[in-house]
Steps between C-alpha positions, in 0.01 A plus 500: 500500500493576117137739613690725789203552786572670770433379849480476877729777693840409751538561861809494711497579899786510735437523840851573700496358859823657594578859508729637312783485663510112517480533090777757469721251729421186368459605090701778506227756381238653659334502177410132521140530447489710212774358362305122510153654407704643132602156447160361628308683233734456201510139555152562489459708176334237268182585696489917462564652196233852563629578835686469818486638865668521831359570817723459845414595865755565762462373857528738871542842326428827693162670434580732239698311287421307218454168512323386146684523188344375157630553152328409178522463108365456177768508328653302222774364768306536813679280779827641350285878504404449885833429573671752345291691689573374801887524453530809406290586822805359708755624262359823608529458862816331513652804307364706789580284783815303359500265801126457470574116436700448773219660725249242481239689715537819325496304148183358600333824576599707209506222199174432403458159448707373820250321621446219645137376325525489120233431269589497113243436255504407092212596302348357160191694424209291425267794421700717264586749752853628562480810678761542798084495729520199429850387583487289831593500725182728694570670801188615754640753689399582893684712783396169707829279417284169536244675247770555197434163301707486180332224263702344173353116366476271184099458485188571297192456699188483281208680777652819462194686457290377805849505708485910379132478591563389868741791546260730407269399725753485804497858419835536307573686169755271331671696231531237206297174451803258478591201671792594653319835636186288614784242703706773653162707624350133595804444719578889631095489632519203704869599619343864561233321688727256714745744584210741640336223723816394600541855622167543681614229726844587576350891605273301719825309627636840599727521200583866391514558132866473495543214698209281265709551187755167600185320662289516175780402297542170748128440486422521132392198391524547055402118550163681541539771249547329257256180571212818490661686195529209292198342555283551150806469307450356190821432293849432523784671685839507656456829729798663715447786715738661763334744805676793612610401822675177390237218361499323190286247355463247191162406439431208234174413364284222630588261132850626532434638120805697499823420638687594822839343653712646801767403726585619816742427749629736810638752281246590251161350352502579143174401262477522103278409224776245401718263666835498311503901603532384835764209424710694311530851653496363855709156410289283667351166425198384346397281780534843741236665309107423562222615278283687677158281559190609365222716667799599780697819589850524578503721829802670618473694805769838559705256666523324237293171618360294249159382501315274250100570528250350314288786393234376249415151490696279247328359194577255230885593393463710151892628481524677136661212284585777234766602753660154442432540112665847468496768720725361792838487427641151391760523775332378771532101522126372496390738206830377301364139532162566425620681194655152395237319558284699289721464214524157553112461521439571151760278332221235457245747314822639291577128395208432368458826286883426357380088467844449668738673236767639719764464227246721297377751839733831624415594837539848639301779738397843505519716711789471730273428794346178341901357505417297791263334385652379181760379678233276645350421172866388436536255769191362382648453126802403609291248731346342224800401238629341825202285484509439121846402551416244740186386307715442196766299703255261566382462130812282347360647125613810583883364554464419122322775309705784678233642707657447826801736366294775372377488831822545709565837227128627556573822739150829558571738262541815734498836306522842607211596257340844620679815671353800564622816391497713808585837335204524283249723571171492348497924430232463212200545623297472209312128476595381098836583634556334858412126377837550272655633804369254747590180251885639527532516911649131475815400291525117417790289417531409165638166392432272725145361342459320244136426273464191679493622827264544790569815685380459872499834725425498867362808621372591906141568385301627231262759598386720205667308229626874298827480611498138338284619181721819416823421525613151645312286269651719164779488654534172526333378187777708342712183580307274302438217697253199446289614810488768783397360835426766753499340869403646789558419871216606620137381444226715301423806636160567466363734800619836626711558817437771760751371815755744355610336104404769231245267343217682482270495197355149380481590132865561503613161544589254207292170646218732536514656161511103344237376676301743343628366190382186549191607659447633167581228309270330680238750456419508860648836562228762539284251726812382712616886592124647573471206726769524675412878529193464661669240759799770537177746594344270718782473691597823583172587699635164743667523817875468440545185659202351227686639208591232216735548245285469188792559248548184521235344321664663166776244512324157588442457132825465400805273613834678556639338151186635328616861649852443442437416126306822437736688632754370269281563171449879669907532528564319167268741319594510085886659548598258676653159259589254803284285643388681867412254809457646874538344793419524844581375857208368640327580838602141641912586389437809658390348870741252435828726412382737802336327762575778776319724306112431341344846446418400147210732428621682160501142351202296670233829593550333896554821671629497869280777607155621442554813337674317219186357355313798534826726287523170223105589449530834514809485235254286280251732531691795409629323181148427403379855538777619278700680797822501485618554888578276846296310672611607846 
């Protein structure tokens, strides 16, 4: 993505249903856990670049030793920070006790993260913040085993306020109004609350104190917990959580907005935001692997017995498409196809732009992650000489002016074009002297374009467009070519996220800003905004479930070729000597590259949950009354 946007966050769980001693015997190490969950979160490291975090609870230990471990960074390396950490923890111990490694009970109680829950956690801030406070993953902390709930998750919910509210008014004092705080003290009440009734009854069973620790951990139900926790949840989220004396849980939202895989077999259930992380670090195949279904919980008991619950109800599937865009990695099998196919999609809208010219068109991609999909964009060329070969068979004319020859020679021009220069640093500060710094942060090849030449450049998205007005588009204009065609795989994006993607302010994104445009040329500009104001007003003071996304209304105006045009003549501006054309995938290629996964609400306004109408409103809002903050 040429615009860089952060995003969602990474989890990885492993739940070991052996002790240790079965790992040391069968893998040679009894460091088999920790060892997994490294190569669990690196394989994992596209989706946390702010932070990273380690949490692990050990099964059966004696009162008075510890049993909870977590670790966390902000670092500029923070999985390889946390486990430096870790290391030189049992580097330390193993000096002391040399056959520490050989003594798997004694290695368990003295290394820290020996454990037999572990619950890792990437982190991409979406507000800004990067202090190590906010770092998951959160531990609540209780001398009640079942009561210790340590919380890490991939979610944004957008009720965050009234969730706070109902806190205060069960009487708690919650020390930060975030989501992740308001989750963790949603879940720790109810778990507070079940583990005390639980505990009236088994005193009135007899039960001494003692004896009802076991029992309450056999009788919790976090079926329950979680059902009442979760209940006003607005948003969407992938939440893990492991309980002192041996639980875990994965908890997915009710649209299945973000994503969630696992597998699990008599060894070990292991769950991550990804599923090539599983495939590869555990070498097993994709069919083994299930995707965790939406509005249900994962729940793994001590014993390590597996139980899928439906906790919330399901609704119409939403899964993030942008993860099949971008953010996931291309590894994994469906997302590489999809990737293809959204190359391939846009062949037909690229044809018509270049009136056919392929002898006179270069094709070539930026950034690295939009490779994929030009390699679909190339089956689709590729696709199509085929058929003008077999068109011109069938005309005998073509035998006799030499068509049907220049035909069997016509090959896609396939150019490395851009690269980006990874060692420069933009150090100036100073705005007259960042745009020259910015233009320079991609090199092009020089050479390979000639005057008559269309230039085509896939790209994964465009968001804001600077990235693409500072420095590609000089760049490449530097080459001289006939025309620049900027393509993008994914379709306008036009409304703001707030499921976890770092898309937060309306007025920052390109489709937005030329809309306006064209608003203006229309002169309908001032009347359309201060109408849809006073609708965005309206519709605040509705119940949740009534809000309408009146953003919306901005954009009927306009086709998506009127939009994409404008944004053109905004990139071209007067520096810029080729002819510019844009173009995007549309919503239909979109459903029809990724079937699996609909949640299309940055492109259409269709947002899978209530709260998302009433934050797109609220973002409109705040861009019409000159603030420049989030709207959740």
């Amino acid at each position: 993505m040429s615009d860089a946007i952060k995003h969602e966050c990474g989890i990885a769980m492993i739940h070991l249903k052996k002790d240790l001693h079965y790992f040391k015997e069968k893998y040679g190490t009894a460091m088999y856990g920790i060892n997994k969950m490294y190569l669990m979160m690196e394989k994992q490291h596209n989706r946390g670049q702010d932070g990273a975090g380690l949490a692990c609870v050990k099964l059966n230990m004696s009162p008075g030793q510890r049993y909870i471990a977590r670790v966390r960074s902000n670092g500029q390396q923070p999985i390889q920070d946390i486990f430096k950490k870790v290391n030189k923890r049992i580097k330390q111990i193993t000096k002391q006790y040399p056959d520490l490694l050989d003594n798997i009970d004694q290695f368990k109680q003295e290394a820290p993260f020996a454990g037999e829950l572990l619950l890792g956690h990437l982190r991409y801030g979406t507000f800004g913040k990067n202090s190590i406070e906010n770092v998951h993953p959160f531990l609540r902390q209780n001398n009640w085993m079942h009561r210790n709930l340590i919380v890490a998750g991939n979610f944004n919910l957008t009720n965050v306020t009234e969730l706070f509210d109902t806190l205060v008014e069960l009487g708690q004092h919650p020390k930060e109004k975030a989501d992740t705080i308001t989750v963790m003290e949603k879940i720790g009440h109810f778990l507070d609350d079940a583990v005390a009734k639980i505990y009236k009854k088994l005193k009135k069973e007899g039960f001494t104190k003692a004896e009802a620790s076991p029992q309450i951990a056999e009788r919790l139900s976090m079926k329950k917990v979680l059902r009442k926790a979760s209940k006003k949840w607005d948003g969407g989220y992938t939440i893990a959580g492991l309980l002192g004396h041996g639980e875990s849980f994965v908890f997915r939202d009710p649209a299945g907005i973000r994503p969630a895989y696992y597998y699990d077999d008599d060894e070990i259930l292991v769950v991550a935001s990804e599923r090539p992380a599983i495939q590869t670090v555990f070498n097993v195949a994709f069919q083994d692997i299930q995707e965790l279904p939406p509005g249900c919980a994962l729940l793994t008991k001590k014993s390590g017995a597996v139980k899928l619950s439906q906790i919330q109800e399901a609704v119409a599937p939403k899964s993030c498409s942008f993860e099949r865009i971008y953010f996931s990695r291309g590894s994994d099998a469906e997302i590489y196809k999809e990737r293809k196919k959204l190359g391939r999609l846009l062949f037909p809208q690229i044809q018509k732009v270049i009136n056919n010219d392929l002898e006179n068109t270069v094709f070539s991609f930026i950034p690295n992650t939009a490779e994929t999909s030009f390699y679909g964009l190339l089956g689709a060329v590729q696709d199509n000489i085929v058929q003008l070969l077999k068109d011109s068979i069938q005309n005998k004319k073509n035998l006799e002016n030499g068509e049907l020859e220049k035909l069997f020679t016509l090959r896609p021009r396939i150019e490395k074009i851009a690269i980006k220069d990874a060692k420069l640093r933009t150090f100036i500060t100073e705005d007259a002297s960042r745009d020259d710094l910015v233009a320079h942060v991609y090199d092009v090849t020089y050479g390979v374009i000639k005057p008559t030449d269309n230039l085509v450049i896939i790209d994964d998205s465009i968001v804001r467009g600077t990235t693409l007005e500072k420095s590609i588009l000089k760049m490449l204009d530097r080459l001289n070519p006939k025309k620049i065609i900027i393509v993008s795989s994914a379709p306008q994006i036009r409304y703001p996220d707030c499921y976890g993607i770092d898309m937060a302010k309306i007025d920052n994104f390109i489709v937005f800003k030329a809309t306006l445009k064209l608003h203006e040329d229309q002169n309908t500009l001032e009347q359309t905004l201060d109408s849809i104001y006073r609708n965005c007003k309206r519709n605040q003071d509705h119940p949740l479930e009534k809000v309408e996304n009146c953003v919306k209304a901005l954009y009927e105006p306009f086709s998506n070729e009127q939009i994409s045009a404008k944004i053109a003549q905004m990139l071209k501006g007067d520096n810029i000597k080729a002819e510019v054309e844009v173009i995007f995938q549309t919503i239909e290629g979109l459903h029809k590259a990724c079937p699996k996964n609909p949640g299309d609400w940055y492109f259409s306004g269709d947002y899978p949950t209530p709260g998302g109408n009433r934050v797109v409103n609220r973002a409109f809002m705040n861009y019409h009354e000159g603030k420049s903050v989030r709207a959740y």
